[in-house]
N, C-alpha and C positions, 0 to 999 in steps of 0.2 A: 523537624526535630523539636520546635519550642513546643507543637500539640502534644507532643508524649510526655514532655516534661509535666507542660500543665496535667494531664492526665493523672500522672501519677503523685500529684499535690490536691486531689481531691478522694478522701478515702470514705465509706459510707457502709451501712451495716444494715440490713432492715428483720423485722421481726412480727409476725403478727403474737398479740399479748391477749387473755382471757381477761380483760377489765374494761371498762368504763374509758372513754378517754380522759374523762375531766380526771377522774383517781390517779391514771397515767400522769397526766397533767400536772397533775397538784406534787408528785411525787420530783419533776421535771422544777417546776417552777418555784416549789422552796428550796433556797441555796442550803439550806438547812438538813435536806434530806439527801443533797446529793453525796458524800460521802460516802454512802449506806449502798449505792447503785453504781458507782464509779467502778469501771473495768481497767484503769490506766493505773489504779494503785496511787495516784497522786495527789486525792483530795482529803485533807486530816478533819477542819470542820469547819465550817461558817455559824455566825449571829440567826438566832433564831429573831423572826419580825421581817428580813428580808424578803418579802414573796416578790416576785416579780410582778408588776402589774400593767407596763405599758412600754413602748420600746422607749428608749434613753433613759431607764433605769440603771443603776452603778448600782453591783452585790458586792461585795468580799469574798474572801473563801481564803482561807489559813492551809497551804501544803502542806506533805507529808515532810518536805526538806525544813518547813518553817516561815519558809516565804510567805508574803499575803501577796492575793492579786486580785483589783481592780476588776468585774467584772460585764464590761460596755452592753448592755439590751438594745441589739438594732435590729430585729426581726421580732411583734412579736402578735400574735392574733390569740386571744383567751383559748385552752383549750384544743389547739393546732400545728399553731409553729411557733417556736424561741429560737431565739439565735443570740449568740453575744462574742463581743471582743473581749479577751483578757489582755491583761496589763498589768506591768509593775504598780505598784500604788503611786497613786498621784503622778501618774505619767502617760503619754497615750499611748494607747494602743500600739502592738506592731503588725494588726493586719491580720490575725488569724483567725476564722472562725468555728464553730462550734454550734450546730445546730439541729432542733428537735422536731419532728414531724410527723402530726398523731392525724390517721383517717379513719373513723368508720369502716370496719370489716362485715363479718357477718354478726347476725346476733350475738351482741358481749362480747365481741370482738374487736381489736384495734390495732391495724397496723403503724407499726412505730420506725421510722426510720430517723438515724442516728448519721451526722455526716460531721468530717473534720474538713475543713477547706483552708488548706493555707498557699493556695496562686499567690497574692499577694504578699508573702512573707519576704523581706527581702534580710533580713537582721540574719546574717550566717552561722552565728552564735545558737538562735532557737532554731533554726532549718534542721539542729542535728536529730532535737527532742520533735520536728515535728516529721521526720522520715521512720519514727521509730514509733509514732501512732499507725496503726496497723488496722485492718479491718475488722482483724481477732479480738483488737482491742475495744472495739465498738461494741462487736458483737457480745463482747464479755458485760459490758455495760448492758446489754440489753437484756441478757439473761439475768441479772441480778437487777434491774427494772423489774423482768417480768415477774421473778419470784415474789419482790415486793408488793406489787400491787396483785397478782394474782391472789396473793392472800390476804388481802385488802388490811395492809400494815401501813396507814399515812403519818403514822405517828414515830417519834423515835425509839428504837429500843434497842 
């Protein structure tokens, strides 16, 4: 019974995308721009200057409720995979991950997979917001990636 549980606390979305990885990338890796590609409706706007650049980097990012949250970098390879913990500000982490995974497809091509991981989540408070990220939800995020970089938009507008 615990394998089904865990199972169903690992939710993930993949996407092959018409760009460049690094464009992907770059679109992934300034907190700056992710607002613009969020499928969850819940990111308002992060500090432009934030680029991620190596794992145990800390972003911000300002919610749609108002909140800011603390954003932990423990996975990260230039141009491949990001991963990070969020967190209340100034507070650690409760466990949840959030992770980006760009490979070489065929020419100009990139498969992008999008994964929410919360095994570890144990705070029953956020278990309710993290049963309610959805695959759709990923996947929504990925189609609003792809739009952006597909039209090679790294910039805000």
């Amino acid at each position: 019974m615990t394998d089904k549980i865990d199972e169903t606390r690992i939710v993930s979305a993949s996407r092959e995308i018409a760009a460049d990885p690094a464009d992907i990338f770059e679109l992934i890796a300034d907190p700056a721009q992710q607002p613009r590609w969020d499928g969850n409706d819940n990111l308002a706007e992060a500090a432009a200057g934030q680029r991620v650049r190596a794992r145990g980097d800390v972003f911000a990012m300002t919610l749609t409720n108002g909140a800011v949250r603390d954003n932990h970098v423990v996975e990260f390879v230039e141009g491949e995979r990001i991963a990070w913990n969020p967190s209340e500000q100034g507070k650690e982490p409760p466990v949840h991950l959030w992770r980006w995974e760009l490979a070489p497809g065929r020419e100009g091509r990139t498969l992008v997979t999008h994964t929410y991981d919360w095994t570890e989540l144990t705070d029953e408070k956020r278990q309710v917001r993290a049963r309610a990220t959805t695959d759709d939800k990923l996947a929504a995020s990925l189609e609003r990636l792809a739009q952006l970089a597909e039209a090679g938009t790294n910039s805000a507008g």
